[in-house]
N, C-alpha and C positions, 0 to 999 in steps of 0.2 A: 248202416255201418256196423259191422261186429267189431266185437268187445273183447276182451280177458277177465275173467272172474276170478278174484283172488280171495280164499279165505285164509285168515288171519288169526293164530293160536296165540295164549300165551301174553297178551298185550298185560302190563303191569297195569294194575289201579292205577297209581298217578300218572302215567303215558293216557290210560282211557278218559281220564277226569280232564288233565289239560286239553285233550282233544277235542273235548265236549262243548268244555268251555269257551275255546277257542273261536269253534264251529255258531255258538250258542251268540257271543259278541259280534261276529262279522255276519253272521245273517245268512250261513252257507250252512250244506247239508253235512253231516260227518263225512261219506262217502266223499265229495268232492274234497273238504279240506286235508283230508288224508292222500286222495292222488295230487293235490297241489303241492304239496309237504313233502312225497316220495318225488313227484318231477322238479322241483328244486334242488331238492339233496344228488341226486345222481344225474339228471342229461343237465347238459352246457346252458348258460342262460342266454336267452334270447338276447338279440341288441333291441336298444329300446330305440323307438321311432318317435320322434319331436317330431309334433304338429300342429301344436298350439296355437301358432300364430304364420299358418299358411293360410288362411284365410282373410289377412290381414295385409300378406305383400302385395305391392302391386295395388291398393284399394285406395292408399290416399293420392287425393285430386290437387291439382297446384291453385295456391292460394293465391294467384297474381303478384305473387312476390312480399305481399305483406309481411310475412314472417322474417324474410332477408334483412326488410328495412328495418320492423323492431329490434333483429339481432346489431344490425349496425350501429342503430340508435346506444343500444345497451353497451357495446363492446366501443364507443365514445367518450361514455362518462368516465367522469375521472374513479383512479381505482384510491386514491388515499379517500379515506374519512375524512369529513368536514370540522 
């Protein structure tokens, strides 16, 4: 895959320091959290994809009904306090 190489003049102390640190806490190289930081700030943000629980539709097995009948049992009892 070719690249773009961009050099970068001129960056102020505190712009370099927060960068550093930044880069420093989240476990990432300065190079990438800098092009992460320029594709946020200028291209459109991505939509984000829920998936968390696609693995999950469709997986539960029917309990023979047990569930229906506690729910009935429950939605029975009287609703005032004793």
């Amino acid at each position: 895959m070719s690249s773009l190489q961009y050099t970068v003049r001129g960056v102020p102390t505190e712009l370099d320091a927060e960068l550093r640190r930044e880069a420093r806490e989240t476990g990432k190289s300065l190079n990438a959290l800098v092009l992460e930081t320029l594709e946020q700030a200028k291209l459109p943000a991505r939509p984000v994809v829920h998936d968390d629980l696609d693995w999950f539709v469709g997986a539960v097995t029917s309990d023979g009904g047990e569930f229906d009948d506690a729910q009935a049992w429950l939605n029975g009892l009287p609703n005032e306090p004793a």
